[in-house]
C-alpha positions as CSV (number, residue, x, y, z in Angstrom):
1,X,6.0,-44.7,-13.4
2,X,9.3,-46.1,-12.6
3,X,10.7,-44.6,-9.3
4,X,13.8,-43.1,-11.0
5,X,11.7,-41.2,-13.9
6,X,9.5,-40.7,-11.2
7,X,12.3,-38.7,-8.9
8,X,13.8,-37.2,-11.6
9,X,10.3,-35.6,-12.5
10,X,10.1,-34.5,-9.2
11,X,13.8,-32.6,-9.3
12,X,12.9,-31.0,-12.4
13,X,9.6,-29.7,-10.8
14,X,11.3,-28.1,-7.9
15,X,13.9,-26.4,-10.1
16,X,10.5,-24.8,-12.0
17,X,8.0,-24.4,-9.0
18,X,8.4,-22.9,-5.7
19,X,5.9,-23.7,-3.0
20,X,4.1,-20.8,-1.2
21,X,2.5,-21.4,2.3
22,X,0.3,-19.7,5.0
23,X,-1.6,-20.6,8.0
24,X,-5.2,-18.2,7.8
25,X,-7.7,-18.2,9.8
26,X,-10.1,-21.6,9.0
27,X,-13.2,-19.7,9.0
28,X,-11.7,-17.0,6.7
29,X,-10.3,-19.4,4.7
30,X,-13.6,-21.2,4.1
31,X,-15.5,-18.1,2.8
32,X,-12.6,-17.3,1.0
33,X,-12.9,-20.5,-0.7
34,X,-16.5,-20.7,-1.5
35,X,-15.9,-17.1,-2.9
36,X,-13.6,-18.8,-5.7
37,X,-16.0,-21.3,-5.9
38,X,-18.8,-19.2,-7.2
39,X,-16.3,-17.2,-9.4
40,X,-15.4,-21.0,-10.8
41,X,-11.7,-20.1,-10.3
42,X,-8.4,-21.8,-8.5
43,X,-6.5,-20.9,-5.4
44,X,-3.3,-21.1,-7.6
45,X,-5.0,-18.9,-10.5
46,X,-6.0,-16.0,-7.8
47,X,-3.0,-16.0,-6.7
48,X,-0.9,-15.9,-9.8
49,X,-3.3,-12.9,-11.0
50,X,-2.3,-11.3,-7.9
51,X,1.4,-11.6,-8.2
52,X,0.6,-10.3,-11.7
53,X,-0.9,-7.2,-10.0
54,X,1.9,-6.9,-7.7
55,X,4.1,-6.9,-10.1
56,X,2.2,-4.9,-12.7
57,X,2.8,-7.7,-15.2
């Protein structure tokens, strides 16, 4: 990918996706993890469902 397609990519990413991050405990995280595992589902998904929630969406 050329580096200027490749930085404009980038720029219109940021203007469509915000980043969202937390330090948790490592041994929570790890079940927490191998809970989505077993339901076969994403970090990101979970969360958006939960925002959802939140939101009542």
């Amino acid at each position: 990918m050329p580096r200027e397609s490749r930085a404009q990519y980038f720029r219109d990413r940021r203007k469509k996706i915000k980043a969202f991050a937390v330090e948790v405990d490592k041994e929570k995280m790890e079940r927490f993890e191998e809970k989505l595992k077993e339901k076969n589902i994403s970090k990101v998904k979970w969360l958006n469902e939960k925002i959802d929630e939140e939101l009542g969406e």
